[in-house]
C-alpha positions as CSV (number, residue, x, y, z in Angstrom):
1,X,-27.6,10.4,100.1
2,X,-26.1,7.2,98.6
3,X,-28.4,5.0,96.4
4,X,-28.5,2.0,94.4
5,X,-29.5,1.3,91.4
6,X,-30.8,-2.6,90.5
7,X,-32.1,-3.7,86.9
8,X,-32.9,-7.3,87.6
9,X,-33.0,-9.5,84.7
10,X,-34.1,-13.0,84.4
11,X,-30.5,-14.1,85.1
12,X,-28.7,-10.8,85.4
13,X,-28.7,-8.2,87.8
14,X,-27.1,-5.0,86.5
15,X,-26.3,-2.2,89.6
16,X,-25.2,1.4,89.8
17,X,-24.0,3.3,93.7
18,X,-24.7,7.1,93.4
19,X,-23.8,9.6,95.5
20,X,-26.5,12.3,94.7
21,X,-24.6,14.7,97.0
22,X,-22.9,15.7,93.2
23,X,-24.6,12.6,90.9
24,X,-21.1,10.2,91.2
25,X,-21.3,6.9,90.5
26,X,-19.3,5.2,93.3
27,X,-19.6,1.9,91.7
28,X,-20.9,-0.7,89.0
29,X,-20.9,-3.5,87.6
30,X,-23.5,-6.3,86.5
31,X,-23.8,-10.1,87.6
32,X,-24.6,-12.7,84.8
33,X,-25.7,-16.5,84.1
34,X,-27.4,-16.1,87.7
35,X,-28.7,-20.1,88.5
36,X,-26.2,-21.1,85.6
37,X,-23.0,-22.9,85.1
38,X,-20.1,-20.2,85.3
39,X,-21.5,-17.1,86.6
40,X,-20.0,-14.3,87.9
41,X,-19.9,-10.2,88.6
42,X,-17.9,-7.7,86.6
43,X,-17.2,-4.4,87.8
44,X,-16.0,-1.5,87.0
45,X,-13.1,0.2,88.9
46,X,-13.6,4.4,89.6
47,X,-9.8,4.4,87.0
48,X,-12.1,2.5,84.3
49,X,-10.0,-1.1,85.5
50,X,-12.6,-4.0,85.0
51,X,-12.6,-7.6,87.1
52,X,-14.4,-10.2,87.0
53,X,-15.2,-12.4,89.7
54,X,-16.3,-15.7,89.7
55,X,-19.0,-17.6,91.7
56,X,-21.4,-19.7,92.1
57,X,-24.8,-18.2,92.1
58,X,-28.3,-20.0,91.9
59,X,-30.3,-17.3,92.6
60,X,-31.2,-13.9,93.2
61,X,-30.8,-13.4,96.5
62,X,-27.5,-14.8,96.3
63,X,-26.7,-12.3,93.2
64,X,-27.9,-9.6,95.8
65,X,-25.9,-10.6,98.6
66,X,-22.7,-10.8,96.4
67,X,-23.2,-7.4,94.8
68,X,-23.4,-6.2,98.4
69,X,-20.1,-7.6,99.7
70,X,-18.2,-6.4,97.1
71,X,-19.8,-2.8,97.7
72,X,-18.1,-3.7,101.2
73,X,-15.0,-5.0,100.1
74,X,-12.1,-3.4,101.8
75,X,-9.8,-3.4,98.7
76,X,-12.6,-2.6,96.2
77,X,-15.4,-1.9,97.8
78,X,-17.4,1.8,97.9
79,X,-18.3,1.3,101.2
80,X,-17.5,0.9,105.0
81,X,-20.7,-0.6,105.7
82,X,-24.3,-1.1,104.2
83,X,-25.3,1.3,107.0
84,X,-24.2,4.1,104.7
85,X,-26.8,3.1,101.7
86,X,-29.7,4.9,101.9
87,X,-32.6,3.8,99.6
88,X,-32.4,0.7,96.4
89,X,-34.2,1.7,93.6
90,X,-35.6,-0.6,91.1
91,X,-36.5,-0.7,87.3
92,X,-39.6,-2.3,87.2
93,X,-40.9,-3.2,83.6
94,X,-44.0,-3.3,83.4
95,X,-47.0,-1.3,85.5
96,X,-49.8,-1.9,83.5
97,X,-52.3,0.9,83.7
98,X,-51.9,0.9,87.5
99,X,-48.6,3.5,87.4
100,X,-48.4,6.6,85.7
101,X,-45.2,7.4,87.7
102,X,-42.3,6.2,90.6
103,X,-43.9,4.7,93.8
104,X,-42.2,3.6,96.9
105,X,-42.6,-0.6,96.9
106,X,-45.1,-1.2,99.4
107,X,-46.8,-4.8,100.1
108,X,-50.1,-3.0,98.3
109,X,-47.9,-1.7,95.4
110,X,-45.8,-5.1,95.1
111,X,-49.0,-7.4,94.9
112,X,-50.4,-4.4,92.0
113,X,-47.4,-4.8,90.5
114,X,-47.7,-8.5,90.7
115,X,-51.3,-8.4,89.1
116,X,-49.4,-6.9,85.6
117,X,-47.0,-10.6,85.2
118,X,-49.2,-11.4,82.6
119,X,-48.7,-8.4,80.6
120,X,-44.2,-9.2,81.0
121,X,-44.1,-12.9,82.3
122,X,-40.4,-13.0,81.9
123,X,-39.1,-9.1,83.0
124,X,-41.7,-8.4,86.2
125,X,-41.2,-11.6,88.0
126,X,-37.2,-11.4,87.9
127,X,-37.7,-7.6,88.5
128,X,-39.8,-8.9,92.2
129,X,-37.0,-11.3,92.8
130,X,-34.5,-8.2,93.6
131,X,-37.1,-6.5,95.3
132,X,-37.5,-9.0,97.8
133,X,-33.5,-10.3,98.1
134,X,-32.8,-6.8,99.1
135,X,-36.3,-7.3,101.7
136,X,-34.3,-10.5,103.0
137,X,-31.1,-8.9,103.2
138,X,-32.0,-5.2,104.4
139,X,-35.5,-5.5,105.7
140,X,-35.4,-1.9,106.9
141,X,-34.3,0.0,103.5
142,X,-37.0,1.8,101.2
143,X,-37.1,0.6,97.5
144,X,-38.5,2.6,95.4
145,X,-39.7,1.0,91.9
146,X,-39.3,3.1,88.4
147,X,-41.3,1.4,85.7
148,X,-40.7,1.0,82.2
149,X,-44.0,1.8,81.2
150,X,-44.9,5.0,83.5
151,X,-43.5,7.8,81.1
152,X,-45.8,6.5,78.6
153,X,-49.8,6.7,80.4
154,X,-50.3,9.9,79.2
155,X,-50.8,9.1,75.5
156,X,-54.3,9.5,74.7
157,X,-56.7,6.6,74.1
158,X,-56.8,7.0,70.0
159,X,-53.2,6.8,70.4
160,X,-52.7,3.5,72.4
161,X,-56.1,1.8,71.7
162,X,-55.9,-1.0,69.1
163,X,-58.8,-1.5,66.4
164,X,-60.1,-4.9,67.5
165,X,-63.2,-6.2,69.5
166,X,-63.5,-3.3,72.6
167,X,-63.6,-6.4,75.3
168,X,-60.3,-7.6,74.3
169,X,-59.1,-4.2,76.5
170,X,-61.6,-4.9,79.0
171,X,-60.8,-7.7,79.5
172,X,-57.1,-8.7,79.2
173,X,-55.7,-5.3,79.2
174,X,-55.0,-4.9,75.5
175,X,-53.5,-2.1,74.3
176,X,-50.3,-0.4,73.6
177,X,-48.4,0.2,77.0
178,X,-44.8,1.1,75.3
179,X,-41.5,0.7,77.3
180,X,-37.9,2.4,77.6
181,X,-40.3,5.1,79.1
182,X,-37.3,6.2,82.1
183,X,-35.1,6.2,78.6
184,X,-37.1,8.9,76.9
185,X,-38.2,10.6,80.2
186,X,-34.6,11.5,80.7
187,X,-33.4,12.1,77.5
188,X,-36.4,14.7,76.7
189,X,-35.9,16.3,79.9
190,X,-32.2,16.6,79.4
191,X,-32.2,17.6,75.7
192,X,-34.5,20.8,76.8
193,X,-31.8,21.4,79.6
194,X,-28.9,21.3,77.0
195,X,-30.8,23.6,74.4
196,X,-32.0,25.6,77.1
197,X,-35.4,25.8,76.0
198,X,-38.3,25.3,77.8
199,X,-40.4,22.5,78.1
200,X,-43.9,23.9,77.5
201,X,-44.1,24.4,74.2
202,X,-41.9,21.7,73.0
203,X,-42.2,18.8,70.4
204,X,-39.7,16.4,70.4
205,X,-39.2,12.9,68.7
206,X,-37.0,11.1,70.8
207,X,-35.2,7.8,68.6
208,X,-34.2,5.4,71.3
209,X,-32.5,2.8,69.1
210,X,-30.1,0.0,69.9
211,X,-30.4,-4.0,70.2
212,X,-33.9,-3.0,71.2
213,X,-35.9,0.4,70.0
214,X,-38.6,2.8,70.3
215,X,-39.5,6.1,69.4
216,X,-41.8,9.0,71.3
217,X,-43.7,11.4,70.4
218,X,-43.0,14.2,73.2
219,X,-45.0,17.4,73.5
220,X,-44.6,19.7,76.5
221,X,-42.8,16.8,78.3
222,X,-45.7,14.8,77.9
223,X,-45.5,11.2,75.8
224,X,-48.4,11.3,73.2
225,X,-47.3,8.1,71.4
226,X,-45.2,5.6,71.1
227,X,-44.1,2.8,68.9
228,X,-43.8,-0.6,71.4
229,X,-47.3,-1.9,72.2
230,X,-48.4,-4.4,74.3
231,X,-45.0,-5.6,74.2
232,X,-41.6,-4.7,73.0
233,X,-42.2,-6.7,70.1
234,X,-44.1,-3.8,68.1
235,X,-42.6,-0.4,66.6
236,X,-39.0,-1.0,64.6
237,X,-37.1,-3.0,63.2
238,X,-34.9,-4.3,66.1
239,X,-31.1,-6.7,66.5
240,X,-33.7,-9.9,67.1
241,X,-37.0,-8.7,66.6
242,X,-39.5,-8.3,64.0
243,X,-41.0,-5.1,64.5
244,X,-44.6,-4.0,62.9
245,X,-45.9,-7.2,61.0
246,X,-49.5,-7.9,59.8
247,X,-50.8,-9.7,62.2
248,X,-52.2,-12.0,59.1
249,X,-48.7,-13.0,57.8
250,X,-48.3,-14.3,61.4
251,X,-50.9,-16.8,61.4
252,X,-50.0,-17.8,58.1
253,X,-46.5,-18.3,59.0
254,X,-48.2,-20.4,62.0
255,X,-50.1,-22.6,59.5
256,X,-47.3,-23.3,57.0
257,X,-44.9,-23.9,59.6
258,X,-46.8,-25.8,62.0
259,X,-45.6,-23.6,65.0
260,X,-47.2,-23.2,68.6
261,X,-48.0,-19.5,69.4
262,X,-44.8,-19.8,71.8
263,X,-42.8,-21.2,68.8
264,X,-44.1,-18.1,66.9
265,X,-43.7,-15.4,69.6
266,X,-40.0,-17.0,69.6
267,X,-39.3,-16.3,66.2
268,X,-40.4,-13.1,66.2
269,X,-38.7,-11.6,68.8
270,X,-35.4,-13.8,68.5
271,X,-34.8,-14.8,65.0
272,X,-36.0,-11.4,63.6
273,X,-35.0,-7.8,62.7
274,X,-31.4,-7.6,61.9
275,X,-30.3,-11.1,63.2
276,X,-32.9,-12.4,60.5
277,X,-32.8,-10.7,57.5
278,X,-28.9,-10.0,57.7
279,X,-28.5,-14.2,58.1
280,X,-25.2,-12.5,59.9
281,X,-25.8,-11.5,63.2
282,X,-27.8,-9.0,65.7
283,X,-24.9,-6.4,66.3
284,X,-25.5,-3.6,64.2
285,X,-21.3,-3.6,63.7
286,X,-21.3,-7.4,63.0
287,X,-24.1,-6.0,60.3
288,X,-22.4,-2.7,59.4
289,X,-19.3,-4.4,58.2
290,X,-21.0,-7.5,56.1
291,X,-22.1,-4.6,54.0
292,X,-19.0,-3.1,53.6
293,X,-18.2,-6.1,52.3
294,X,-20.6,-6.6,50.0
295,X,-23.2,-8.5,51.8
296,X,-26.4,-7.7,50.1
297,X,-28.5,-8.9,52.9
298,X,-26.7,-6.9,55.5
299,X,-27.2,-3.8,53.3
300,X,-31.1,-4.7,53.4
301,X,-31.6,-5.0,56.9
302,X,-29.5,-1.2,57.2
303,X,-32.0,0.0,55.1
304,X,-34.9,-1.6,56.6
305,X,-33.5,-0.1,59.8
306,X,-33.1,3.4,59.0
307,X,-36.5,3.2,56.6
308,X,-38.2,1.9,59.7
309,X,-37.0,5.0,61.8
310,X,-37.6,7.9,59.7
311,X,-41.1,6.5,58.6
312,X,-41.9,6.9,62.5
313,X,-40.2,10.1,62.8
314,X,-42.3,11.5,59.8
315,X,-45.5,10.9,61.7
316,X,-45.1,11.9,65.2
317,X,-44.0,15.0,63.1
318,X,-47.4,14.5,61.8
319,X,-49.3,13.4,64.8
320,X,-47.8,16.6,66.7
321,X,-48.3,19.4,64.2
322,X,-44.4,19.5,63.6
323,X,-41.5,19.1,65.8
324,X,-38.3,21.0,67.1
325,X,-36.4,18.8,68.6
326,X,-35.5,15.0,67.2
327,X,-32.8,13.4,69.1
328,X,-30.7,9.9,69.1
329,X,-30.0,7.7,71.8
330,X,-29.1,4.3,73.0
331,X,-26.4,2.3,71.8
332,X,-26.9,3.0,68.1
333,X,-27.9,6.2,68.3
334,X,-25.3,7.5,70.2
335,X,-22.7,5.8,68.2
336,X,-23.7,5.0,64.7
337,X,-23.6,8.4,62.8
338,X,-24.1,6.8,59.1
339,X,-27.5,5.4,60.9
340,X,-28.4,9.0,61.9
341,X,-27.6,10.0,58.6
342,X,-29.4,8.0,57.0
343,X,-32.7,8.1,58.6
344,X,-32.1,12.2,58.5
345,X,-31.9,12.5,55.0
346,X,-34.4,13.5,52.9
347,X,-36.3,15.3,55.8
348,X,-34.9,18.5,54.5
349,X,-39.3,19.1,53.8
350,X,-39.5,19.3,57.4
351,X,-36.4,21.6,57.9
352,X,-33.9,19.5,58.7
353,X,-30.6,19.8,58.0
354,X,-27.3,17.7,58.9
355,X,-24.2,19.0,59.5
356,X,-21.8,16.1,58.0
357,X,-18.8,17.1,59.9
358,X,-20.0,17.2,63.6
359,X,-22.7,13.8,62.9
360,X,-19.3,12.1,62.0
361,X,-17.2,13.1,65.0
362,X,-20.2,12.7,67.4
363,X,-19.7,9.2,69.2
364,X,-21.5,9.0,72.3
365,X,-21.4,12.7,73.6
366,X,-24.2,15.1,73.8
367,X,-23.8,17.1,70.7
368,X,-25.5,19.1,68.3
369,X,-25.6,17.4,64.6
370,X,-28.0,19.5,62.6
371,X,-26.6,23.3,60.8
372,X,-27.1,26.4,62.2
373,X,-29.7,27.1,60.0
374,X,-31.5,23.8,60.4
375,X,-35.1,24.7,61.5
376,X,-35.2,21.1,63.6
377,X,-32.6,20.4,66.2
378,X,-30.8,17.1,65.5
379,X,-29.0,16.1,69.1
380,X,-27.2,13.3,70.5
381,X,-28.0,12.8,73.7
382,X,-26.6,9.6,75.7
383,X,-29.0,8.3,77.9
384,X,-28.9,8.0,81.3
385,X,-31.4,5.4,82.9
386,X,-29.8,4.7,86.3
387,X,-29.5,8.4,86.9
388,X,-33.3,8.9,86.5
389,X,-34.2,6.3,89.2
390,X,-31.8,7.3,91.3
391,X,-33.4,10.7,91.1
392,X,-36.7,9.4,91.4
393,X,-35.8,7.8,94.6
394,X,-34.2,10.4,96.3
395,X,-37.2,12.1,95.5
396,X,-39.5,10.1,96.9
397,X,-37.4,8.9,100.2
């Protein structure tokens, strides 16, 4: 069965071709500046060669279309014919209270899904416009959507309630949601499959840190809490965004500054976290290296950062009566070991201990970083969110 992967942005569309015969990616690649001046697709060749291909492309269907003509291509295509694709599935962001797991896209589940834009007015409209270019283009296929949110509705209601007036969740849907849910779906299931332990019985922290980050509380495969909330905006310290505030310094900032709530909600999430304490950038390299070299401020918003994560990991330890498993991923986490170090020391209370050696040579590999004697597993696992839809939707079609 051949399947592909879309993650529609607002002007992106990022794709993946599986074969999940053995799990091979046959293709991928990622269109940008979709409706913009100078757009265009870069792919990346099975012998790890990359193009990029310019053209003009004002809109989704059009981004769509062009994906699937270079699937097609005889030189660098994957293959003969769109005949041979099977099933498109989607990463859909948010699914309000509506989806606890994958569904095939119906008109009844599109229109549900459509009903939750308030809750992600920029992700789940673009996320509908690939839904319905690959309806215009191959009106026959099943797509199946995988949302951000699913992985997360089985937290409990103390744990994603918020303390204010009760009709506030009544009526506008108020409460924490989390996201990256297919992130630590698969990377809690996988870690279990690498320890070869089983899943009842476990507690795991999962750290899904990068640009943007969350953390999970996992116990026997089953999300308890989470640290995004309504939106991604809440949780950690993030490249652009703020992270937990109180919500009082935000309406003072409002009054001193004069801002609209837009103006606000904009300076949260994209003048914040690293990008706004640092005064350097959003890259946690860019940051890394101004302190190296001295930068005070960069060496703050580090410490902020790993502060931020090991507070969290602390108490879903808490929250979960202990842990046994906490593992790193996303770009940071898979990559940054003096960030896993950092945020791991001075856990030894809990029983964790870091093996120095194998946390410095892990970069991007699954991987073991804690001792042998370490009562917590520390892992690395990269994360693999295309592979999880893909198996979602060969599951369902």
């Amino acid at each position: 069965m051949k399947i592909l992967v879309l993650n529609c942005g607002s002007s992106s569309i990022k794709y993946k071709l599986y074969d999940m015969e053995n799990e091979a990616v046959l293709a991928q690649g990622g269109i940008e500046k979709i409706g913009l001046p100078g757009s265009f697709l870069k792919l990346k060749m099975p012998d790890g060669e990359k193009k990029v291909l310019e053209k003009d492309i004002p809109e989704h269907t059009t981004g769509v279309e062009f994906i699937f003509q270079v699937l097609t291509d005889p030189e660098i295509g994957a293959l003969k014919s769109l005949n041979e694709l099977d099933a498109v599935g989607h990463r859909m962001v948010h699914g309000g209270e509506k989806f606890n797991q994958s569904v095939v896209l119906t008109k009844e589940v599109l229109d549900a899904f459509v009903a939750c834009n308030d809750l992600a007015p920029l992700h789940n409209p673009a996320n509908l416009k690939g839904v319905n270019a690959v309806s215009a283009l191959l009106p026959e296929i099943p797509q199946v959507g995988v949302f951000d949110t699913a992985f997360h509705q089985t937290m409990p209601a103390y744990a994603y309630m918020y303390a204010i007036p009760y009709e506030m969740y009544e009526k506008y849907g108020v409460r924490r949601y989390g996201f990256h849910g297919t992130s630590h779906r698969y990377v809690s299931q996988r870690v279990c499959e690498y320890l070869s332990i089983p899943v009842e019985g476990s507690r795991i922290i999962t750290c899904h840190v990068g640009n943007g980050g969350s953390i999970s509380a996992v116990k026997d495969g089953k999300c308890m809490d989470t640290t995004m909330g309504l939106t991604p905006l809440e949780g950690l310290m993030m490249g652009t965004r703020s992270g937990d505030i109180d919500g009082g310094a935000i309406t003072f900032i409002m009054e001193k500054e004069g801002l609209t709530p837009t103006e606000m909600s904009n300076l949260l999430n994209k003048k914040s976290g690293l990008a706004g304490v640092s005064c350097v950038s959003s890259d946690m390299r860019e940051v890394t290296a101004g302190a190296e070299q001295g930068n005070e401020r960069c060496k703050l918003a580090l410490e902020m950062y790993a502060y931020r994560i090991k507070k969290y990991v602390g108490a879903y330890a808490a929250a979960m009566g202990g842990v046994d498993v906490i593992l790193f991923t996303g770009g940071v986490g898979e990559n940054q070991s003096d960030i896993r170090q950092a945020v791991c020391e001075g856990l030894e209370y809990m029983g964790v201990e870091i093996d120095a050696d194998k946390n410095n040579s892990t970069h991007g590999d699954e991987a073991v970083i804690s001792t042998p004697d370490s009562k917590v597993k520390v892992c690395v696992i990269p994360t693999d969110e295309e592979l999880m839809i893909a198996k979602d939707t060969m599951a369902l079609v």
